[in-house]
Residue frames relative to the residue before (quaternion, step in Angstrom):
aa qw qx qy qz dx dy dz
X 1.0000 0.0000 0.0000 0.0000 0.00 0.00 0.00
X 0.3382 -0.7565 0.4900 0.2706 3.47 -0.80 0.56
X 0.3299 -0.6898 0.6362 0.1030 3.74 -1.25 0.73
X 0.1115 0.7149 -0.6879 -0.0571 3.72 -1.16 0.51
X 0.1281 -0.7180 0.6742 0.1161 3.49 -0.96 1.06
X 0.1907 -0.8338 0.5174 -0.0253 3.15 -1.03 0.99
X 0.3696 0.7354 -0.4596 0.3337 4.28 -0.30 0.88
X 0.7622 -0.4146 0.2263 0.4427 3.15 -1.48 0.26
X 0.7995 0.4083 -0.0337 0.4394 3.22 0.84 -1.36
X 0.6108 0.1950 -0.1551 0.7515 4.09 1.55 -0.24
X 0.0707 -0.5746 0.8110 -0.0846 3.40 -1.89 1.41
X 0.2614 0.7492 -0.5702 0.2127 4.13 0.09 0.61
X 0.0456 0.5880 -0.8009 -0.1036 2.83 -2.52 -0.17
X 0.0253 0.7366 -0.6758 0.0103 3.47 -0.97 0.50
X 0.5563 -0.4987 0.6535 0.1220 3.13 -1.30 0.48
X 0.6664 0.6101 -0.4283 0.0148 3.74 -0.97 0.80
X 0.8706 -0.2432 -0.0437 0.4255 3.94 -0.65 0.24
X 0.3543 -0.6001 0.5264 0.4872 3.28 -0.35 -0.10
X 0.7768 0.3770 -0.2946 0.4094 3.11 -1.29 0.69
X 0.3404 0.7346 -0.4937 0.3174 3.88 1.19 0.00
X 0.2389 -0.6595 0.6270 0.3390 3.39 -1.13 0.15
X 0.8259 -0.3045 0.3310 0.3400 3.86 -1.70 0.12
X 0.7227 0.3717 -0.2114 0.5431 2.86 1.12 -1.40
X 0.6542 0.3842 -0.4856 0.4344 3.78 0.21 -0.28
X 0.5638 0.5719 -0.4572 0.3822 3.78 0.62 -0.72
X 0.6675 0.5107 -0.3453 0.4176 3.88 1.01 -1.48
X 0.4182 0.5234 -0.3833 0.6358 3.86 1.26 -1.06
X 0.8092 0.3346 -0.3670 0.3139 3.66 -0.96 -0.63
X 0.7382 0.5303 -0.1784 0.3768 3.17 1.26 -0.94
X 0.4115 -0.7018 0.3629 0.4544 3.33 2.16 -0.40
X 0.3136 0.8157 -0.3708 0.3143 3.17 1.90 0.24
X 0.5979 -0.6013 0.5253 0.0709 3.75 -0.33 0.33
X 0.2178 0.7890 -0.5343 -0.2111 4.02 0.88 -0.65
X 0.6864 0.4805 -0.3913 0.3807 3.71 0.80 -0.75
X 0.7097 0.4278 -0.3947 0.3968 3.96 0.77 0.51
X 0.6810 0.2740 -0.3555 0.5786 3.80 1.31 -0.06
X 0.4971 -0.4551 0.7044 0.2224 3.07 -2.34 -0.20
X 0.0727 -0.8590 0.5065 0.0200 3.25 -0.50 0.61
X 0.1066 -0.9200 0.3747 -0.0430 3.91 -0.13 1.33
X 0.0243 0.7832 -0.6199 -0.0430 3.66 -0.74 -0.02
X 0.8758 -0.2816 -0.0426 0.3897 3.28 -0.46 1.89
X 0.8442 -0.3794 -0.0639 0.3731 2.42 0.90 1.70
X 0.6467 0.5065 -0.2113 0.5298 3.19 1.85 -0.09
X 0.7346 -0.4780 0.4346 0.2075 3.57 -1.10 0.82
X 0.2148 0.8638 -0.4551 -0.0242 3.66 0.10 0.46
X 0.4528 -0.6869 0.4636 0.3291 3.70 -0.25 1.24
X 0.5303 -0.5807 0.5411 0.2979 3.81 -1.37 1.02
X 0.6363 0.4317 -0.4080 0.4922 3.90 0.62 0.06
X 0.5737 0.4357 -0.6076 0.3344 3.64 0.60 0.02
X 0.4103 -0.7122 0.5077 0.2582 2.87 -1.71 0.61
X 0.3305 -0.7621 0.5084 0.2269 3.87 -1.44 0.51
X 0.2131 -0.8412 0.4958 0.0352 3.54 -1.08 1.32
X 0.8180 0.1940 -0.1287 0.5261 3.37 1.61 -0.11
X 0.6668 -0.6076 0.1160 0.4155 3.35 -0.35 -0.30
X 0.1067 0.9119 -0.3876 0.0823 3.63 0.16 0.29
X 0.3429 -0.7872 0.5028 0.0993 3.11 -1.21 0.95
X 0.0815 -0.8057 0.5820 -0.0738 3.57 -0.07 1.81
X 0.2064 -0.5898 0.7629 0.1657 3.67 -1.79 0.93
X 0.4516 -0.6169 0.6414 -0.0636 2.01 -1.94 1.91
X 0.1429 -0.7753 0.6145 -0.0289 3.50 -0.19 0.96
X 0.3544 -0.7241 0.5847 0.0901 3.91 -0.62 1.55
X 0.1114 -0.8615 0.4949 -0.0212 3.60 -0.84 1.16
X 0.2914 -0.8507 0.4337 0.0573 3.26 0.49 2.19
X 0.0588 0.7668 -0.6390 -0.0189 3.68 -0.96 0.56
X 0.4692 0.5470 -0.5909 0.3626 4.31 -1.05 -0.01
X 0.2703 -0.7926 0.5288 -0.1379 2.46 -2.52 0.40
């Protein structure tokens, strides 16, 4: 199935199993998981959910220091 993360900082698609979780897709994607949020219409989706079709999620970049 094909993934597209979308955001200021990620512009992607990848290709992978059914059944991946967020967080393996971000890994595949060279994605970091412990620096973005990841959403789907507008809602917050934990990195354990898993993905059965295709979809196009924004990858919001989560800035932290001091």
């Amino acid at each position: 199935m094909q993934i597209t993360f979308h955001g200021r900082d990620h512009n992607c698609t990848i290709e992978v199993d059914d059944g991946s979780s967020i967080r393996q897709t971000l890994e595949a994607a060279g994605i970091l998981p412990s620096t973005v949020v990841v959403s789907f219409e507008d809602r917050i989706l934990p990195h354990s959910t898993i993905l059965n079709a295709d979809v196009k999620l924004l990858v919001t970049t989560v800035s932290s220091g001091g």
